[in-house]
C-alpha positions as CSV (number, residue, x, y, z in Angstrom):
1,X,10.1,-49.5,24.5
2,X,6.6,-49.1,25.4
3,X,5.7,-50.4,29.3
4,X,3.4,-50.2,31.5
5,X,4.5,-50.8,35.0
6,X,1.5,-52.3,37.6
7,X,1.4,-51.7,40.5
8,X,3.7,-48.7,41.2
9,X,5.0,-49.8,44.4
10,X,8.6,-50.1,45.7
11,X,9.5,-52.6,43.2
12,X,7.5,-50.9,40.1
13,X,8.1,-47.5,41.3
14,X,11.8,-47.5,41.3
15,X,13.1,-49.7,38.3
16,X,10.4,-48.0,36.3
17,X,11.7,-44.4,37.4
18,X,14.9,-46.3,35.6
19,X,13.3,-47.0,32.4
20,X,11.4,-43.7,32.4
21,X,14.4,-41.3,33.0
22,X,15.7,-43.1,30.2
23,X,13.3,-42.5,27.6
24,X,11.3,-45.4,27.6
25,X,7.2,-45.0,27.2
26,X,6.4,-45.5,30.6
27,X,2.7,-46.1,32.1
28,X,2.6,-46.3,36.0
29,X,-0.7,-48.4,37.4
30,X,-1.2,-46.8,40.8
31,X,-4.4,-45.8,42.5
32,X,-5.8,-43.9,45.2
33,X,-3.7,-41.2,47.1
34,X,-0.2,-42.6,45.6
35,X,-1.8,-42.2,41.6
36,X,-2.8,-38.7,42.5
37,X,0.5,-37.8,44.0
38,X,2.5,-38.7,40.6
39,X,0.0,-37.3,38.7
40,X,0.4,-33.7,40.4
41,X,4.1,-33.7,41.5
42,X,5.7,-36.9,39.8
43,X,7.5,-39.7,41.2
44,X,10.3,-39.4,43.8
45,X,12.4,-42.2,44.6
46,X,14.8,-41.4,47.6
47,X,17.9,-43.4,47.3
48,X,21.3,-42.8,48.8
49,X,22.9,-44.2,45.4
50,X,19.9,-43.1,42.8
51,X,17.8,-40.4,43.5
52,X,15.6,-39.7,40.8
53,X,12.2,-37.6,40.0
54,X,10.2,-38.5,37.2
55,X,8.0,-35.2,36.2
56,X,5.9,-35.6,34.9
57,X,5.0,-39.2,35.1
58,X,2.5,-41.2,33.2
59,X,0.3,-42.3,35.5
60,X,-3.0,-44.1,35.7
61,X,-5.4,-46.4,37.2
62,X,-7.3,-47.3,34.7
63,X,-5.3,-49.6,32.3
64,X,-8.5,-49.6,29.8
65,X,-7.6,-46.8,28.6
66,X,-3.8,-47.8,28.1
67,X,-2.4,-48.6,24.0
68,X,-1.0,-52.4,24.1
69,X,2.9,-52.0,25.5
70,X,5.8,-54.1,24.7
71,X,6.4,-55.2,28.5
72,X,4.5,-55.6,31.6
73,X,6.1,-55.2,34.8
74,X,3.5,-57.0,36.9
75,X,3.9,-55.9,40.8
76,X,1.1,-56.3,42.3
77,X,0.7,-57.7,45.6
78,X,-0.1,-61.0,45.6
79,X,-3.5,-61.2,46.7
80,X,-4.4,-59.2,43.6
81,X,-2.6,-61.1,40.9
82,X,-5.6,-63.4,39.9
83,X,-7.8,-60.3,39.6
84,X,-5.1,-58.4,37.8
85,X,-4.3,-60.8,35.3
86,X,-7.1,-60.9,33.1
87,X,-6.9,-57.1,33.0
88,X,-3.4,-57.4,30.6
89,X,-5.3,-59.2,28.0
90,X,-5.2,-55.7,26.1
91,X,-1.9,-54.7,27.2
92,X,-0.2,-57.5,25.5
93,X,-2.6,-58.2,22.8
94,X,0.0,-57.2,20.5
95,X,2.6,-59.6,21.2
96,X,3.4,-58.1,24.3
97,X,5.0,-60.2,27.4
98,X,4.2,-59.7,31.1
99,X,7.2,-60.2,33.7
100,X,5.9,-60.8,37.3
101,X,8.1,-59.6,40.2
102,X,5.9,-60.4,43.1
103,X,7.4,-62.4,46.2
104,X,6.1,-65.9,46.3
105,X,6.1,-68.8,43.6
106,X,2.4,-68.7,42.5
107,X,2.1,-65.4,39.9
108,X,3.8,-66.9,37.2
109,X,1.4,-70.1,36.9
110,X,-1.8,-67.9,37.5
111,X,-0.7,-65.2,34.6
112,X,0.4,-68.5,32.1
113,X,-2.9,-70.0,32.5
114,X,-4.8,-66.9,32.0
115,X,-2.2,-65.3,29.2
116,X,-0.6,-67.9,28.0
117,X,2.8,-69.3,28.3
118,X,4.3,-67.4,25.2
119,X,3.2,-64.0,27.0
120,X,4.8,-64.4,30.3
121,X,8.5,-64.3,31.2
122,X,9.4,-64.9,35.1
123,X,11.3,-62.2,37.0
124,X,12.9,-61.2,40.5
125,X,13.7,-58.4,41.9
126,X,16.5,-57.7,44.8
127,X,16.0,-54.3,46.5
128,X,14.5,-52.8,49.5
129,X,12.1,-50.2,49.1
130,X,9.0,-48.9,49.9
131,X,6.5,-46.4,49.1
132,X,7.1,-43.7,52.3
133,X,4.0,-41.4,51.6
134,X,1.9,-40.5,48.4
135,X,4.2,-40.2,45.3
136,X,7.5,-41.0,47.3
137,X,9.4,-44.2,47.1
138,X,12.6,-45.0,49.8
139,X,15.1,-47.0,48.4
140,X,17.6,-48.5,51.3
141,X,20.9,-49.8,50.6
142,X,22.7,-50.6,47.8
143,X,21.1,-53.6,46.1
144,X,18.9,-52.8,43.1
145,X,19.2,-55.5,40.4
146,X,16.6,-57.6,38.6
147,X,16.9,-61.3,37.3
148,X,14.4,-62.0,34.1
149,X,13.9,-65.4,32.2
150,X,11.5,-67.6,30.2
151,X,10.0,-70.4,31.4
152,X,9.6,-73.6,29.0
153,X,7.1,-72.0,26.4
154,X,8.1,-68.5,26.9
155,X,10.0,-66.2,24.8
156,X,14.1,-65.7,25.5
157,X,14.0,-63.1,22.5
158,X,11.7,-61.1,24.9
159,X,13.8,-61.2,28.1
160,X,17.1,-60.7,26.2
161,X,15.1,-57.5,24.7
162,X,13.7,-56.6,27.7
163,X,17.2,-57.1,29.5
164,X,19.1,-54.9,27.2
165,X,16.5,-51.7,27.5
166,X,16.8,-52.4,31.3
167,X,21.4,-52.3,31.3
168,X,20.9,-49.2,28.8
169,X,18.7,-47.2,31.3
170,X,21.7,-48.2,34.2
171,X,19.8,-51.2,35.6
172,X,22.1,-53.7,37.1
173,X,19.7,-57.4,35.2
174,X,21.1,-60.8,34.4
175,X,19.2,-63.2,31.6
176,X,18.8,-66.3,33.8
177,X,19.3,-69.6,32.1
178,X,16.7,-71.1,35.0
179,X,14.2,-68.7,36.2
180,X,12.3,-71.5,38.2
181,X,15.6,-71.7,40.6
182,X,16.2,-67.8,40.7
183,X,12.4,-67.6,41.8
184,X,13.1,-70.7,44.4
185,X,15.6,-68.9,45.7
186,X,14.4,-65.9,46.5
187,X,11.5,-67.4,47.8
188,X,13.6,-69.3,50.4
189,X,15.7,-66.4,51.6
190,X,12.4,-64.2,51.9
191,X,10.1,-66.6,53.6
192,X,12.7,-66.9,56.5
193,X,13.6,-63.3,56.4
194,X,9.7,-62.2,56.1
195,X,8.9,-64.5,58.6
196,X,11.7,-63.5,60.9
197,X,11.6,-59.3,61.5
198,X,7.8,-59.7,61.2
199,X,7.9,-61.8,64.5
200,X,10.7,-59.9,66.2
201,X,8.8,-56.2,64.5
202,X,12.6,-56.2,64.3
203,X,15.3,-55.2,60.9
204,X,18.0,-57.6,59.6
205,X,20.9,-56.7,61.8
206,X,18.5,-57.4,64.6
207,X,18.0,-61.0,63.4
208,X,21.0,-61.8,62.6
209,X,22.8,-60.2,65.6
210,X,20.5,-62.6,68.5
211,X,21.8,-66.3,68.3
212,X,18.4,-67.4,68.9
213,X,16.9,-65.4,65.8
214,X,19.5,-66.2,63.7
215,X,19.1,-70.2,64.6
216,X,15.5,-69.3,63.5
217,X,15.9,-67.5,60.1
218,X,18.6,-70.3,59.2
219,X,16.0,-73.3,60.7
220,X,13.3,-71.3,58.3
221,X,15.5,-71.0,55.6
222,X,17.0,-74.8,55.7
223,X,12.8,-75.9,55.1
224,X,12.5,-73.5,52.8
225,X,15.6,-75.5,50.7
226,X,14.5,-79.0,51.6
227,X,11.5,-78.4,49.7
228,X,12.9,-76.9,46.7
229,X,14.8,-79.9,46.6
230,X,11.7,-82.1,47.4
231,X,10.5,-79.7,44.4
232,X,13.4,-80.8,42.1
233,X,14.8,-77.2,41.9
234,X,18.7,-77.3,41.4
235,X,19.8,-75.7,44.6
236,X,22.9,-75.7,45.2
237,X,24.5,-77.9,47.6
238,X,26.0,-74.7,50.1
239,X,22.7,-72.9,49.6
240,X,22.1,-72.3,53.1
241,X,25.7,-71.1,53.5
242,X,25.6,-68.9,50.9
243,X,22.5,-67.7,51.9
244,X,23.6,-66.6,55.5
245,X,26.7,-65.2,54.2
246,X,24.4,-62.7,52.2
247,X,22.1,-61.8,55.0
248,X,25.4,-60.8,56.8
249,X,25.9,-58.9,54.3
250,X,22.7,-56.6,54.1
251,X,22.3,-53.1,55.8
252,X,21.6,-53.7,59.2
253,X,18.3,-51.4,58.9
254,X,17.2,-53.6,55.5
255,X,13.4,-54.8,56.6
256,X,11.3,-57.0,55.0
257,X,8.7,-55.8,53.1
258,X,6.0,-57.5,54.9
259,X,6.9,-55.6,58.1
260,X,6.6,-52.6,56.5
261,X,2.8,-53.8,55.8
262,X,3.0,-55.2,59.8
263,X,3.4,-52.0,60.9
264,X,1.4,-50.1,58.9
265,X,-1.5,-51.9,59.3
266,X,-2.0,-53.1,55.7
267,X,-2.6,-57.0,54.9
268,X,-0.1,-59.6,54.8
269,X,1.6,-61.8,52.0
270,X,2.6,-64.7,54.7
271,X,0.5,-67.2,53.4
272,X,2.4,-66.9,49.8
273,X,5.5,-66.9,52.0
274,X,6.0,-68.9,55.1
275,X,2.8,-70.2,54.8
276,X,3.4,-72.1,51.7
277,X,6.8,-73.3,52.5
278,X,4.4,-74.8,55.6
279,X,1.7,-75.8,53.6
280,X,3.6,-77.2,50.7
281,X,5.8,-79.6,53.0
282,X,2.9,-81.0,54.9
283,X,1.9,-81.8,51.2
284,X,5.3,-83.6,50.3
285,X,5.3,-85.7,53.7
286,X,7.7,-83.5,56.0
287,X,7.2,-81.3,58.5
288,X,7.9,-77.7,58.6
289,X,8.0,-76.4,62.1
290,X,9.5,-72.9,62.3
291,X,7.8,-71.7,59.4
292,X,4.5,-73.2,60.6
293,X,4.8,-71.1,63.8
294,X,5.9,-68.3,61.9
295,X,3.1,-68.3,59.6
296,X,0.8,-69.0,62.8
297,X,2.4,-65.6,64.4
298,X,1.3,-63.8,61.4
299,X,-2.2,-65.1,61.0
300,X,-3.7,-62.5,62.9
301,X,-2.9,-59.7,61.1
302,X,-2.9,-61.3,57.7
303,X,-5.9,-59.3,56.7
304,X,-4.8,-55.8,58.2
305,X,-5.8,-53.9,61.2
């Protein structure tokens, strides 16, 4: 399978080490000082349950260049996905389908309406890592697994296809029968959790450790479901429950993406986050307090330091 992963990042980065190691024709979109690392050395992901080293990687930042691909892991941050997305045109021109794995609800819609709906599948991705320096990728924990689906319009053939390359190169992926709720509800668990270390500057086992951080993260969480619901996306009835009984069961040091950007200095993804759970529920008639103040914490830093 050919596929071009963009945005080598945590997400990118380690699932398409996966896909590469296994044989698959795999492009990584990277740029700057990371692109020039894989180029010279390859791509390193540290992991205490798959370490890997792709040398040499394919490795670009120039996707003009790039023959159409089969799939499109689209992991960009989400600031960039409108300006990315007209950039896959090419990519998929030959019946190709893009899967975005951002955080957030909004990448789907914005690549449908500029690819359309037959050339998009929805995905989400459940692992923590992060890109540590140049060309190196730290996975933490255990969790690395990857939900795909079509939306109405999309192509099942594609994410069955898709799916299968994935379990033959050892990547733990489900076909979901309702992509819009897996996408829901990762978005609820990370807004809260996002929202949460970013205030404290804090991990998980912090959060969940301090009653009054915990009350927060579950508070942040329970808006977070009463608008899905508002949304009319199936959540289950003991979502929140479920929920808390996963964060308990994360590695203590598990941070959220977004406070690896905090402390780094980089821009922000909260107003995809906690800032739409806020913004959304004003919309639907009901209020949103914790995730409005954690939003509000956030908007200082949203564009970087």
């Amino acid at each position: 399978m050919r596929i071009a992963v963009m945005g080598a990042g945590g997400v990118g980065g380690f699932f398409g080490a996966k896909l590469a190691l296994a044989g698959h024709e795999v492009t990584f979109v990277a740029r700057g000082r990371h692109l020039q690392a894989i180029r010279d050395a390859g791509l390193v992901i540290e992991s205490g349950v798959s370490p890997m080293h792709v040398k040499p990687a394919r490795a670009t930042d120039d996707v003009g260049t790039m023959d159409a691909v089969d799939v499109v892991m689209f992991c960009v941050k989400l600031w960039d996905v409108e300006s990315a997305a007209a950039q896959l045109k090419p990519l998929i021109a030959r019946g190709g389908v893009a899967i975005p794995f951002q955080n957030g609800l909004a990448a789907p819609d914005i690549l449908m309406r500029v690819l359309g709906a037959q050339h998009v599948l929805g995905g989400v991705a459940y692992i923590a890592a992060t890109i540590r320096e140049p060309g190196v990728i730290t996975h933490t924990g255990t969790m690395a697994r990857l939900r795909v689906g079509a939306f109405r319009g999309g192509s099942y053939e594609k994410a069955v296809e898709f799916a299968e390359a994935a379990r033959a190169a050892g990547i733990e992926i489900e076909v979901s029968a309702d992509i819009r709720r897996a996408l829901w509800e990762k978005f609820c668990f990370l807004s809260a959790l996002s929202g949460c270390t970013c205030l404290a500057r804090a991990p998980i086992g912090v959060i969940r450790d301090d009653r009054d951080l915990r009350a927060t993260f579950e508070g942040a969480l329970s808006e977070a479901f009463n608008l899905g619901r508002a949304e009319d996306v199936a959540l289950a009835d003991n979502f929140v429950e479920s929920q808390m009984e996963a964060l308990d069961s994360l590695p203590y040091e598990m941070k959220a993406s977004m406070l690896h950007d905090l402390t780094a200095g980089r821009r922000l993804e909260a107003p995809w986050l906690s800032g739409t759970v806020a913004e959304m529920s004003e919309a639907a008639g009901f209020d949103a307090p914790i995730s409005r103040t954690l939003f509000a914490a956030m908007k200082p830093y949203i564009g970087g330091t």
